[in-house]
Structure formats: C-alpha cells, structure tokens
C-alpha positions as CSV (number, residue, x, y, z in Angstrom):
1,X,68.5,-26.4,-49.1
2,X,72.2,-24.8,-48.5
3,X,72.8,-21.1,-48.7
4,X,75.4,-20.2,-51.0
5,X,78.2,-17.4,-51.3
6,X,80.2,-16.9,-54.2
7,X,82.3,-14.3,-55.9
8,X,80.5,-12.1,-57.8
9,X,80.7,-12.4,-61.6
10,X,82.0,-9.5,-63.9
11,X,80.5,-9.0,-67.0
12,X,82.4,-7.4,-69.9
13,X,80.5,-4.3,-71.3
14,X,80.2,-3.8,-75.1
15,X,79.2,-1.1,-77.5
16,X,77.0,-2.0,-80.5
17,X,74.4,-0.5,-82.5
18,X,71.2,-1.9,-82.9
19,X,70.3,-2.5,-86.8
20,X,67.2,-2.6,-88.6
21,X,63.6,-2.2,-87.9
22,X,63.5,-5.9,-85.6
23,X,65.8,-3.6,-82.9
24,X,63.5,-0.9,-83.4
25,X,60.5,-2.9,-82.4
26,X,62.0,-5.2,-80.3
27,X,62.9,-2.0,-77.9
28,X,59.6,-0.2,-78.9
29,X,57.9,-3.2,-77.6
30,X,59.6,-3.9,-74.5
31,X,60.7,-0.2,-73.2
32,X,63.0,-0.2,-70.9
33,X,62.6,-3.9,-69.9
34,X,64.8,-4.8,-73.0
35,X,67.1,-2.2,-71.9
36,X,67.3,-3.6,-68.4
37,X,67.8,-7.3,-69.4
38,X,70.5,-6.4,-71.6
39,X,73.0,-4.7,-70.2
40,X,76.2,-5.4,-70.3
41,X,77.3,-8.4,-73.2
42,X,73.9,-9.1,-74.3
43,X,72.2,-7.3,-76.9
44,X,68.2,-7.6,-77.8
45,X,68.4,-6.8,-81.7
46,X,68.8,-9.0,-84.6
47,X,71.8,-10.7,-86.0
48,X,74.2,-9.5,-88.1
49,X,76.3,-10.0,-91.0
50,X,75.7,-13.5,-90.5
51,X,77.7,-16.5,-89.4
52,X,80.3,-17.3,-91.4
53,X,84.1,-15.2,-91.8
54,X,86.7,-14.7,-89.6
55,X,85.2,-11.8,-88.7
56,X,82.5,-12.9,-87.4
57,X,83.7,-14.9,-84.9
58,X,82.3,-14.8,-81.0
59,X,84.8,-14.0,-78.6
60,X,86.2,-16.2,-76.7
61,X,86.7,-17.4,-74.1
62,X,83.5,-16.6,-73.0
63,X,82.2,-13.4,-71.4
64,X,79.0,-14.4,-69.8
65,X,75.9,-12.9,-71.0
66,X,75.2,-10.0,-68.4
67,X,72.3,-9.5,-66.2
68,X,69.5,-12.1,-66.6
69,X,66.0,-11.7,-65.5
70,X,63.6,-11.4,-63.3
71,X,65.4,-9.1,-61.0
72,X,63.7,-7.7,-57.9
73,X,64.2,-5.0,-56.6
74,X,66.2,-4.9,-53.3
75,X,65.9,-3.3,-50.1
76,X,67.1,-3.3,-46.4
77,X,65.4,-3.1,-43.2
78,X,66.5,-1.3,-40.4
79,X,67.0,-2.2,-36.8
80,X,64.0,-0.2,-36.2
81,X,61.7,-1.7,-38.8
82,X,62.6,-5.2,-38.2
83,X,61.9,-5.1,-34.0
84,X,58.0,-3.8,-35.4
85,X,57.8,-6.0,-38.2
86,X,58.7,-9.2,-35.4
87,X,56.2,-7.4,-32.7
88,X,53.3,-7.5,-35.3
89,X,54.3,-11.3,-36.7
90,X,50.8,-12.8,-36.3
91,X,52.0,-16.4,-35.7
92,X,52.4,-19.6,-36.8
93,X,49.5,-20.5,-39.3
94,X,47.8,-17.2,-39.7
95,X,46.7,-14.9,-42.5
96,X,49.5,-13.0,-43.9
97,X,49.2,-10.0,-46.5
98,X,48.7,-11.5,-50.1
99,X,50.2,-8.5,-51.8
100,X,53.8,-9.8,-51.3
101,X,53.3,-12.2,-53.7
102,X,52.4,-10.1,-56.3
103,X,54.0,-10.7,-59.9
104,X,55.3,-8.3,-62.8
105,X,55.7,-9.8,-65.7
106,X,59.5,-8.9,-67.8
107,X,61.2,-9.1,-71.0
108,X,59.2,-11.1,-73.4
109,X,62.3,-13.6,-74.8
110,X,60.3,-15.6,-77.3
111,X,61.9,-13.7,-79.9
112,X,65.4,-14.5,-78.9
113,X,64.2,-18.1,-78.6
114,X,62.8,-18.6,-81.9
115,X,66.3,-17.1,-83.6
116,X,67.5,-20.2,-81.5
117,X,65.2,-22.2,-83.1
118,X,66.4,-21.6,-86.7
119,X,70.0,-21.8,-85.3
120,X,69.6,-25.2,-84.1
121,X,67.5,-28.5,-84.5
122,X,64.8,-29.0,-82.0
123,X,63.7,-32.2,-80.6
124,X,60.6,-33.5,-78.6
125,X,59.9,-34.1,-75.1
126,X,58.7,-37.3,-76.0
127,X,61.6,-38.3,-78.7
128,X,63.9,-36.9,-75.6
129,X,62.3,-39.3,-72.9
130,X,62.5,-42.3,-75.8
131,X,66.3,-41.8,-75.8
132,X,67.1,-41.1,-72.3
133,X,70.9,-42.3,-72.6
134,X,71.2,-42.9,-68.3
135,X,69.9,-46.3,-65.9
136,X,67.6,-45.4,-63.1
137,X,68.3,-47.6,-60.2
138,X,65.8,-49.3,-57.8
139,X,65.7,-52.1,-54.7
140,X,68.6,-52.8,-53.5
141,X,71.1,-51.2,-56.0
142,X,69.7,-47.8,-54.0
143,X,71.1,-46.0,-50.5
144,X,68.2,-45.9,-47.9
145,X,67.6,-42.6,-46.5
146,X,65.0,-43.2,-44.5
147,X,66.4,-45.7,-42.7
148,X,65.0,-47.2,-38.6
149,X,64.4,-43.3,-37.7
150,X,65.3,-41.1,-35.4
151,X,64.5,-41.0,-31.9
152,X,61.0,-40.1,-31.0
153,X,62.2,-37.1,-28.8
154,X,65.1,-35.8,-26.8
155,X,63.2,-37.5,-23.8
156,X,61.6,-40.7,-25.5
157,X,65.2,-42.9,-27.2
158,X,62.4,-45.2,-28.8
159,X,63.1,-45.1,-32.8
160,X,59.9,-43.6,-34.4
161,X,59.8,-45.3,-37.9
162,X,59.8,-43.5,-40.9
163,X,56.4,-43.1,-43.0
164,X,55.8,-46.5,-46.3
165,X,56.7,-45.6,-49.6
166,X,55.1,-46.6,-52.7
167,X,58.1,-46.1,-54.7
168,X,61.6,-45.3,-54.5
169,X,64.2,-44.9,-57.3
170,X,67.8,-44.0,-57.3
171,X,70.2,-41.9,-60.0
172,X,73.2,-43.6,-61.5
173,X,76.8,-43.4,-59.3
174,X,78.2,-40.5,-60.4
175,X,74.9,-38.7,-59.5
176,X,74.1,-40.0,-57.0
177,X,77.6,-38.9,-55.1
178,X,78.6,-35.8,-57.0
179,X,78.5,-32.6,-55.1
180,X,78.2,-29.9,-58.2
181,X,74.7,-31.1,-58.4
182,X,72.0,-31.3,-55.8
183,X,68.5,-32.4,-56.6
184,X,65.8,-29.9,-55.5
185,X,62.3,-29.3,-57.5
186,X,59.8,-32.4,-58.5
187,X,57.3,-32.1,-61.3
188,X,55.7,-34.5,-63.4
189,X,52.9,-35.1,-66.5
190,X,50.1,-35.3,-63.6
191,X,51.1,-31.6,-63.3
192,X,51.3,-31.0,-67.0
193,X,48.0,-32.5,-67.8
194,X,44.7,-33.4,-66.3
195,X,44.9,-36.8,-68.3
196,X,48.3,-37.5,-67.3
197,X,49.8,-38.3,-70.9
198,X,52.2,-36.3,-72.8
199,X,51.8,-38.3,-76.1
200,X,53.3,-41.8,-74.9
201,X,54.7,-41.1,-71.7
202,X,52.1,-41.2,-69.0
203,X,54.6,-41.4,-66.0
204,X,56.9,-39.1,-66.4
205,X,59.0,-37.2,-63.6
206,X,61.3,-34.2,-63.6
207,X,63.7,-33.1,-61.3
208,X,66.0,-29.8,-61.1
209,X,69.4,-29.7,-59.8
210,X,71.4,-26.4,-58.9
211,X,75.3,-25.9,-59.4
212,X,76.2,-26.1,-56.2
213,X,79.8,-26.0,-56.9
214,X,79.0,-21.8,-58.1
215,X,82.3,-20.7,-58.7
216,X,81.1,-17.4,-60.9
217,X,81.7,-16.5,-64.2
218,X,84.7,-14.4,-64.1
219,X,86.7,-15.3,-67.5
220,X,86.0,-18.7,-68.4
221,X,88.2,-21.8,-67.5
222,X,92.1,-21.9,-67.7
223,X,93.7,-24.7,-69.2
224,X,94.2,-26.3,-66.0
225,X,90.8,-26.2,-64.5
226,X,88.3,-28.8,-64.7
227,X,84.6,-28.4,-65.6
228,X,83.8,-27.4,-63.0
229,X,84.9,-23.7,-63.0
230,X,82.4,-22.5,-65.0
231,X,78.4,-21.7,-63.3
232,X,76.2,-24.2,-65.3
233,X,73.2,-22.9,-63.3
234,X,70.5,-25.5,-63.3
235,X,69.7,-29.2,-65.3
236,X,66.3,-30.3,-65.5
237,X,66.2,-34.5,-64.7
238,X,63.6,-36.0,-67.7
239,X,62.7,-39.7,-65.3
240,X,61.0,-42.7,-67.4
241,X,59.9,-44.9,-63.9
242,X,58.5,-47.5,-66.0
243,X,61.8,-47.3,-68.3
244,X,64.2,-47.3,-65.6
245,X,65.7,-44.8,-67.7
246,X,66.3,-40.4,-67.3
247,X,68.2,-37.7,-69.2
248,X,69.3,-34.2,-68.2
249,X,68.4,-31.0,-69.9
250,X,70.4,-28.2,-69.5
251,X,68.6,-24.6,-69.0
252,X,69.6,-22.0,-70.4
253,X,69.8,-17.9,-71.0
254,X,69.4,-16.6,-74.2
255,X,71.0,-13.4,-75.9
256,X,72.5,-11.5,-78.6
257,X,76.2,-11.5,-78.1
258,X,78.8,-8.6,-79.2
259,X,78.6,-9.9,-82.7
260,X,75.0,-9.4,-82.8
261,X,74.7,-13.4,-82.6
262,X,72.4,-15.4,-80.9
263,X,73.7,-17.5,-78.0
264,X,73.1,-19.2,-74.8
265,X,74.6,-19.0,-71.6
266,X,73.7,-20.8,-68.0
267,X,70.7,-19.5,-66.2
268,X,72.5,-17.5,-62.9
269,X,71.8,-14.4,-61.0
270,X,74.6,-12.0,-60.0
271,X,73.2,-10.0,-57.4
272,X,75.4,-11.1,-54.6
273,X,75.1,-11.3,-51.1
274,X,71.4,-12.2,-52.4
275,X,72.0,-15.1,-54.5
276,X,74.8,-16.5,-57.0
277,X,73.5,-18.5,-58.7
278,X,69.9,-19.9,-59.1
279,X,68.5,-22.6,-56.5
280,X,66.0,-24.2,-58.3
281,X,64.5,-25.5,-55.4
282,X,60.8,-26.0,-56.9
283,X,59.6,-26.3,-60.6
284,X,56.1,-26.9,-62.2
285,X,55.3,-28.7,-65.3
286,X,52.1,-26.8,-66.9
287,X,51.1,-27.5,-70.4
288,X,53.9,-26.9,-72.9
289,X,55.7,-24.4,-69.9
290,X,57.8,-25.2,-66.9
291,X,57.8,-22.4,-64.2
292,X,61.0,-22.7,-62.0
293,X,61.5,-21.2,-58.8
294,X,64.0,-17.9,-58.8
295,X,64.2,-17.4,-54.7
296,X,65.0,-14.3,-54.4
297,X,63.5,-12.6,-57.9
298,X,60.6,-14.4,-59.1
299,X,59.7,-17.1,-61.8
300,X,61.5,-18.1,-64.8
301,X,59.4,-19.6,-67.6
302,X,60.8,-22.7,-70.5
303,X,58.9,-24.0,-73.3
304,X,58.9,-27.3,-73.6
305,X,58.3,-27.2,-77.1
306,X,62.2,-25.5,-77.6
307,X,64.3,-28.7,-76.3
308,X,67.3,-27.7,-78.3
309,X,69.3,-30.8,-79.8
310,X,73.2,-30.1,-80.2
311,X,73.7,-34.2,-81.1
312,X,71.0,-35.7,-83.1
313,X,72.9,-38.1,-85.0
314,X,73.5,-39.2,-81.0
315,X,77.7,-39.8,-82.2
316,X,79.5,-37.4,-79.9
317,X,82.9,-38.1,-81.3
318,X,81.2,-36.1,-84.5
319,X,80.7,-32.2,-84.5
320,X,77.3,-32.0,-85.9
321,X,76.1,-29.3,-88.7
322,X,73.3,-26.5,-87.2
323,X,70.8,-24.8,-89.5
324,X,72.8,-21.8,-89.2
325,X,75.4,-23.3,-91.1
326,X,77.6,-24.1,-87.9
327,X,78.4,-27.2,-86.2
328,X,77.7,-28.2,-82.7
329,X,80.0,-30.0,-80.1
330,X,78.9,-31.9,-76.8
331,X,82.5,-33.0,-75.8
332,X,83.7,-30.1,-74.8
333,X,81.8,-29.8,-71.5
334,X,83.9,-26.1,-70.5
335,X,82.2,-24.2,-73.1
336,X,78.6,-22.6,-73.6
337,X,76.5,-20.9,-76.7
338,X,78.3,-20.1,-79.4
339,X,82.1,-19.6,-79.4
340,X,84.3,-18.9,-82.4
341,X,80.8,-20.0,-84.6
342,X,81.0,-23.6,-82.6
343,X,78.1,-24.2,-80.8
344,X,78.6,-26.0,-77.2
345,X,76.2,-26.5,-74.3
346,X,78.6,-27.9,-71.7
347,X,78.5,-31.2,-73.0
348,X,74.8,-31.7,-72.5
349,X,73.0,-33.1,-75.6
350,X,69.6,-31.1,-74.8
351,X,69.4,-27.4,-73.7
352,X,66.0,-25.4,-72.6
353,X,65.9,-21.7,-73.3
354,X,63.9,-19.3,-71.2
355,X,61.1,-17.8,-72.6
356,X,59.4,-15.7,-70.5
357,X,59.8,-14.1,-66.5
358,X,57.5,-13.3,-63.5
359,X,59.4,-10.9,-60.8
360,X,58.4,-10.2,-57.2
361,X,56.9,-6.6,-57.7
362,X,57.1,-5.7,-54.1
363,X,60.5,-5.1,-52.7
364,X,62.8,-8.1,-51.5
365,X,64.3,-8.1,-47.9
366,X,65.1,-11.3,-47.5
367,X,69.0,-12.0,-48.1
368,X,71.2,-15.2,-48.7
369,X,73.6,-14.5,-45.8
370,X,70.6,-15.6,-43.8
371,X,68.1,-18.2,-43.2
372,X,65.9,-15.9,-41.4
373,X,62.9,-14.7,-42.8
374,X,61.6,-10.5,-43.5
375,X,57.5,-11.4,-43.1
376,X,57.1,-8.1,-45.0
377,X,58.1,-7.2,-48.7
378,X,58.5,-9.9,-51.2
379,X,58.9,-13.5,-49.9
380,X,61.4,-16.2,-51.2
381,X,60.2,-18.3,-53.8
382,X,62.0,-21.6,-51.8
383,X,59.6,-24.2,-54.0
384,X,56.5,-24.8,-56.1
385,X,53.8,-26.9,-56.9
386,X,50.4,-27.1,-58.5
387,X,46.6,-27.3,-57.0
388,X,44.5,-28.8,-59.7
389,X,41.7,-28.4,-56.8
390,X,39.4,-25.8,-58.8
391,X,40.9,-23.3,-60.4
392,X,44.5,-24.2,-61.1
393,X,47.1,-22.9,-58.8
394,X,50.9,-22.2,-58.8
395,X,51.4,-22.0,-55.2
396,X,55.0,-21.0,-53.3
397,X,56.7,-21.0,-50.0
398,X,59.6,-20.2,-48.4
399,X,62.2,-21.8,-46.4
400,X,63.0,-19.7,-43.3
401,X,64.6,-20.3,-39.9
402,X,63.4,-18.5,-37.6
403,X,65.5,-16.4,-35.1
404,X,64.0,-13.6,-32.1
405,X,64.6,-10.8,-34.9
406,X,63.2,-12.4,-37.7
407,X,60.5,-15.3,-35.7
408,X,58.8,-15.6,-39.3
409,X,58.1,-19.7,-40.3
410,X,57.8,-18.4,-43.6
411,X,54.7,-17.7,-45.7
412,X,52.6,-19.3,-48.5
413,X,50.5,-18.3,-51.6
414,X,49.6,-18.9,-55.1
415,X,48.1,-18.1,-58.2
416,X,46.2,-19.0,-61.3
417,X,48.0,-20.3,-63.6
418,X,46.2,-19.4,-66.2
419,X,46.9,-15.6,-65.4
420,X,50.6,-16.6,-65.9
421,X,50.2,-17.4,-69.1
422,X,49.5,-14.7,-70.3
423,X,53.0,-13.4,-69.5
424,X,52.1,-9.6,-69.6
425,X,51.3,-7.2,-66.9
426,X,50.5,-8.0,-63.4
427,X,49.1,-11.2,-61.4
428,X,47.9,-10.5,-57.4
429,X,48.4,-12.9,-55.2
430,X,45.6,-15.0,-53.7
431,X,45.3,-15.7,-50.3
432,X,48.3,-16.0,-48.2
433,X,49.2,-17.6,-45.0
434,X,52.3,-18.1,-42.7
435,X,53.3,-21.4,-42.1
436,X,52.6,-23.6,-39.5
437,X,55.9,-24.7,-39.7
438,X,59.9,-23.6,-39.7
439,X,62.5,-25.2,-42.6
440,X,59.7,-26.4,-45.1
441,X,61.5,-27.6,-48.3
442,X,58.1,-28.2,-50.2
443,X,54.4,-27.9,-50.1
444,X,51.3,-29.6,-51.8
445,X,47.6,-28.9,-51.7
446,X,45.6,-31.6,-52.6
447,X,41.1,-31.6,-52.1
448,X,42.1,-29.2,-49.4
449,X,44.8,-31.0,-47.0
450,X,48.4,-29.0,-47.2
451,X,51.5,-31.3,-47.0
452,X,55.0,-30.0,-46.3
453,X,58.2,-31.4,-46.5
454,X,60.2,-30.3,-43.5
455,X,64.0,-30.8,-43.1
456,X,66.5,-31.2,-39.9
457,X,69.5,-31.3,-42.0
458,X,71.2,-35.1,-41.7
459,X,68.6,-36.5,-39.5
460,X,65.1,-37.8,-41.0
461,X,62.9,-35.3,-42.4
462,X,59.1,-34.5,-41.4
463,X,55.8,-34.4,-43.0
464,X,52.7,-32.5,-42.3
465,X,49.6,-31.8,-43.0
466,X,47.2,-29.3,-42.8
467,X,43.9,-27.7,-43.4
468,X,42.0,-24.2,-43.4
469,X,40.4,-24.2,-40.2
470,X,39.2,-20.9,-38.5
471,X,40.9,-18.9,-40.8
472,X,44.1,-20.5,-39.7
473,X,46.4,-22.8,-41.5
474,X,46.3,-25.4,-38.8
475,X,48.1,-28.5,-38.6
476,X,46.1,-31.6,-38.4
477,X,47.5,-35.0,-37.1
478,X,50.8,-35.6,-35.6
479,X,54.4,-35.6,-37.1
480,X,55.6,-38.0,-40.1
481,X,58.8,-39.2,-40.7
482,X,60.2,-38.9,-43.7
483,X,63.6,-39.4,-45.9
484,X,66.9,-37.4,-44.5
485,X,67.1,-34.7,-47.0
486,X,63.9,-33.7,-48.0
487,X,62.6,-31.2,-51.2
488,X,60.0,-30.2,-53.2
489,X,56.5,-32.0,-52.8
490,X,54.7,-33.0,-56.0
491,X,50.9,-35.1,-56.3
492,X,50.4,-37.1,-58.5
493,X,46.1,-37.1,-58.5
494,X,45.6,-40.3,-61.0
495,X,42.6,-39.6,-62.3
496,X,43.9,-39.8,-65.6
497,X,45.8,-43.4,-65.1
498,X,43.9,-44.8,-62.5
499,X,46.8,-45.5,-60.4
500,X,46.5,-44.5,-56.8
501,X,47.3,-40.7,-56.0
502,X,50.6,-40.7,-54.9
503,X,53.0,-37.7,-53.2
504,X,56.1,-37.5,-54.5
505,X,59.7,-36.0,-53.4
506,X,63.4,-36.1,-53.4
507,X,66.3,-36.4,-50.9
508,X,68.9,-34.4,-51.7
509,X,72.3,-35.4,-50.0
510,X,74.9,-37.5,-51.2
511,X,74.8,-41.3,-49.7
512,X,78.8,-40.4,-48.8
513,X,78.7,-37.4,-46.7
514,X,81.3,-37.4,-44.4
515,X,79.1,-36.9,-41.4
516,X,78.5,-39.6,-38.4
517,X,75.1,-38.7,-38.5
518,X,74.6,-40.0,-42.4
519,X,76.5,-43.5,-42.0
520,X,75.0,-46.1,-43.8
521,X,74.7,-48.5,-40.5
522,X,73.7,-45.7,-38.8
523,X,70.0,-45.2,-37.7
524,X,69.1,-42.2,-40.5
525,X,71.6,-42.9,-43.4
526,X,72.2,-40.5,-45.9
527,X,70.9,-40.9,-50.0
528,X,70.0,-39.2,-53.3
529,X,66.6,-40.6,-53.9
530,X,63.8,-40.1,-56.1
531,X,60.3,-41.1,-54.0
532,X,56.7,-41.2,-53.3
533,X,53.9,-42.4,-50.4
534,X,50.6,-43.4,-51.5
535,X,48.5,-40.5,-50.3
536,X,45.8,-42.7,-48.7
537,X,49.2,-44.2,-46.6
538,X,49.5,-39.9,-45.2
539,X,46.2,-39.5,-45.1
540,X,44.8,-42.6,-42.7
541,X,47.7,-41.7,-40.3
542,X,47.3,-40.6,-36.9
C-alpha cells in the first residue's frame, strides 16, 4: 500500500437546465444527493437533443466529470483531542466502538447506467472470461517473491522459510513490471456464489489495480504526453487459473455531460490531502455486485451484469457502431466517455459503471499525508473480504502505522451484506475490534479463525491468525512468512467444487525495483504474483 499525493484536479463548471419530467424525478427522488454528486460538469437529467449534429458534439478535450461519490465528510482533530483519544486507545485486540463503521447509502446511479446500456452493447462476465485476450504465467516463467526468507530476528541470522503455497501465478511482462498499475484487492466466484460457479467458470479470480502513476485531471493530455497523463482510476483483473488466461476491465464513473449526454469518466476522488485518486485496495464479488473499497469515503458498488463492450467485433483497427448511433474506439488509449460523439474508454475493450455507493456516515479523521491511524470517527476502508460463516459479512480494516500520537493498529468490522443490497438508508456496523496487529494489507474470517496479511515493505510479509477469545481479538500461533508485498486476503471455502479451501493473495511490487533489498539472488526477491496456501497448510502450523 503507498500513500499518494497528487495535484488536485479542477473541474470546469457548466450551466444547464434540466429538461423534462425524468430531471424532475430524478432530483425529486434523490434530494440533494443528486445535487451533491453533480456538481460541477456532470449533470443528473436526461439527454438531449440527441446524438447526432455538429452541435451536439461533447467538448473536448475532456473536462472530467466533477465530484464523484461517496464522499465523507471531513474533519480535524486537535492536539488536544488526539493526546485523549491515544490515552483512552484500549489496545491491541480489543473492542472498539462499532458505530464508526456505520454506512449511508448515496445517489442511486442505476439510471445513469441503464442510459449507458442503450448507448452501448453489453457483454457477459462469462463471454468476457471466454475471450480473455492476455497469457497468465506460472512455474518458472514467474519471479519468486517469497523467496529463502528473512532472518528469524534481529538477534537470530537463521533464515525462517516462508509458508507452502498451493498455487502461484504470474501476469504477463508488461504487467508484471509497469509502475502505473499496482495490484491490490482479491475476489473470486467462491465469493460470488455459495456453489462456486458463475455459469461455466468455476475458478475464477479478480484482482484490482490503482493508477498509481495519479497525475490529476487537469485538461486532458497535450500532444506530447503519453497515456499516462490522464487518472484511469482503477481496472478490475478477470483471472481464468485453469485457462492460463485474464482480461482487464476498466471502472468507470458515470454522468450527464454539458450536452446533456451520457458519458463515463475514471473512478477518482478529488479531495486532496485525503486521497487523489482511488486505492482499491480490497474488493468483494457478491452475486451480480462487486463492492470496492473507497479508503477514505466508503464503498463503491458495480454490476456485473453492465460489462460495457466498446469492441465486439474484437478488430481494433475498426471504430465500431454503438446503439446510439455512434461508434466506439479502443486505440486511442488518452481518451474517456464520449468525446466529439466518439466513444473511448482508454483503450480498454470492457468498462464497469458504478451503480450504487455506501459512505462512512461518521466523520473521517484519518488523512493521506499519514499512515497513522484516528481510532475515533470513521475508519479507512484499507481492504475487504467476505464471511460466508452464518450470516454473510462484508468485513473491512485499515492499514495504519502506528506512532506515540496516533498508537492505533487499526480497527476491524463488517456487515450483512444483504443489508447492502438494498442500497437505501443506513447499515450499523456489527461488532468491531482493533487489530492485533500494525500494517495489515488484508483480512479473512473463515469458521471463526481471522487471517491477516501483514507487510514490512521489501522484505517478506507475515501472516496471522486469530480468534475471539475473552472478548479479545487475540492472536493464536506464531508468525507466518509470507510473499514480499502482500494484499488483500480472499478464501476460497470449496464446498461447491470440492477442491481443498484455499487463502488467496497478491504481491504487489514490481520483480525490478531498484532496491538491494528486492534482488532476485537476494534472500527476499521482489514479484507481481497472483497466490494461494491451502488453509489446512495455515491452519496445522505452529
């Protein structure tokens, strides 16, 4: 996980009217949440006078679509509230107020996605796995971040050996080096379904990735600039294991630009020093929705069922026609939504609208300038993962480093899911705890045993485990090694494939960092890989 500055984007404000009885309900409906989520360039009412005419045509180059949701609301403590709030900090492991975690849901978007939907074809998640156009490496082809280990301790040299895994794939070259993307969140169909099949696919894994190049909006790219310039937010990785084969998905925001047109632009937040962009560092795969992590804000909600397809003839040298009665282009990969009535996603083939948000209702104190944890207000929303154990929970954590100030590890909680659904009102929190642990990148529940992913930036990663004991979240066992780099935790359970419950992850840094510390013939070598241990293997371990 890196924290990320950025300049701060500026959004071009426009003046329109809102036509017809759809903008009358639309803003009836949704109060001043509508308002809120639209100010600036986007607009919540129908379209206009249609697509075709030179007078119709977006602007261009591209002026962003304004504020996105959810948006929490911010707040400061002071010198005198932060020296009480680290006096009454309970410890590592113990109860911590649930209310934090409390969720508002926002601006209902499914309209703005279905006037997508007649803009543009739509395509399957199973007809989008079936053509997954990139090779997904494995054996020896793949760098080794887990490597012999690192020492045991500063007083012990002996190398302690990382923990077996089950399974370990890699992503082709150029993702596997480039630094624009880093890998963060880890899903898959045992989260989407209790059978563990989505049609034909029974294996299936999904990653996210966050821009970390985040250069801002500002006016689009010059001439000169690479793709690079523009914020492309976050990609969702759609992984085939027994295919060898992925494809990325581009998420997106949608809107109603000046022209009273429906477009798309990259998922980012502007509410700098907070955040710049969004991290994506945990997603869950629930039914037809995928729930990704918003640190500082909240939850943003897709539909898997609205997998926009901007190629489907799959010939990229040939501008496609849209139901709209444009035409779509994927080779231009410095371009987004529609522009000059062209549509353009960046290059990607497949793009994911947001349907739907869940924001932190209590006020959020945590900032990106810092690693440090507030252990009152709202929390971070670091990562994500689902408990099928009962009742079905979403549950979160943050990634914190602790300092005298600020000694929060950073807390946990959840919800049921099904409560999310219903994507209106208010969902409490369930019971909360602070973590046993500092610089956890991912957690898991499974039958009652916690897992977390902890990091120590270039040098191998650890894994925990826990259980409720006393009231207490309290570790159980000793220390695990795990891979240098390591994320968001997902189980796979297997009870609807038979295969052995496995706990999956990914390493996020790039094989050719230029650190000492990540050299290949080094002890704990550096590597982009895609990973699981068998959870019998975690389980029987001292």
């Amino acid at each position: 996980m890196t924290v990320r500055t950025g300049r701060a984007r500026r959004t071009r404000r426009t003046r329109r009217s809102l036509a017809g009885a759809g903008a009358a309900l639309t803003l009836a409906l949704l109060g001043p949440l509508a308002l809120t989520a639209t100010a600036g360039a986007a607009g919540t009412g129908p379209p206009g006078a249609g697509p075709s005419g030179a007078e119709d045509a977006d602007p261009r180059p591209p002026t962003g679509s304004g504020p996105q949701e959810p948006r929490a609301e911010r707040g400061t403590l002071s010198p005198g509230q932060r020296a009480a709030a680290a006096q009454a900090f309970p410890g590592p492991g113990a109860p911590a107020p649930a209310g934090g975690y409390a969720l508002a849901a926002g601006s209902d978007l499914s309209g703005r996605v279905a006037a997508l939907d007649a803009a543009l074809p739509r395509q399957g998640v199973q007809n989008l796995i079936a053509q997954a156009n990139r090779t997904l490496e494995t054996g020896g082809s793949c760098p080794d971040p887990f490597g012999r280990g690192d020492p045991v301790s500063g007083t012990n040299p002996a190398l302690k050996p990382p923990v077996a895994t089950v399974e370990r794939y890699c992503f082709e070259h150029d993702d596997s080096v480039t630094t624009e993307w880093i890998p963060q969140a880890v899903t898959g169909v045992s989260d989407a379904q209790e059978d563990e099949a989505w049609g034909a696919a029974t294996r299936t894994v999904l990653t996210g990735w966050y821009d970390n190049s985040n250069p801002g909006r500002e006016n689009g790219c010059t001439s000169g600039e690479n793709d690079a310039c523009n914020e492309k937010g976050v990609r969702v990785t759609f992984i085939d294991p027994a295919a060898r084969a992925y494809r990325h998905v581009l998420l997106v925001w949608p809107y109603y630009n000046s022209y009273d047109h429906i477009s798309f632009d990259a998922v980012h937040a502007s509410e700098s020093p907070m955040q710049n962009g969004i991290h994506a560092g945990g997603m869950v795969w629930y039914g037809n929705y995928l729930y990704v992590a918003d640190t500082f804000n909240g939850i943003r909600v897709f539909d898997m069922r609205y997998v926009m397809d901007l190629n489907p003839d799959q010939d990229a040298a040939v501008d496609d026609p849209t139901p709209d009665g444009l035409r779509s282009n994927v080779r231009d990969n410095r371009q987004v939504g529609r522009q000059s009535n062209v549509w353009y996603s960046y290059g990607y083939r497949y793009v994911m609208p947001q349907v739907a948000t869940w924001r932190l209702s209590s006020t959020q104190y945590n900032s990106g300038s810092s690693s440090a944890c507030a252990d009152t207000g709202a929390p971070r929303i670091s990562y994500l993962s689902l408990d099928r154990t009962g009742t079905d929970q979403l549950v979160a954590g943050e990634y914190c480093a602790p300092t005298p100030g600020l000694p929060s590890l950073g807390r946990t909680g959840s919800w049921p899911v099904a409560e999310l659904e219903r994507r209106s009102g208010s969902v409490a929190g369930n019971t909360s705890y602070f973590l046993p642990v500092h610089q956890v990148q991912g957690v898991a529940r499974q039958d009652g045993t916690w897992y977390f992913n902890q990091s120590h930036r270039y040098s191998n990663g650890s894994l925990w485990r826990a259980r409720i004991t006393g009231g207490q979240l309290t570790r159980t066992g000793g220390e695990l090694r795990t891979a240098v780099g390591p994320e968001d935790l997902y189980a796979e359970h297997g009870r609807g494939t038979g295969r052995a419950p496995r706990l999956w992850s990914v390493s996020e840094h790039a094989e050719n960092i230029a650190d000492a510390s990540c050299a290949a013939s080094g002890n704990t070598p550096c590597g982009r890989v895609l990973y699981a241990h068998l959870l019998s293997t975690l389980q029987a371990a001292p």
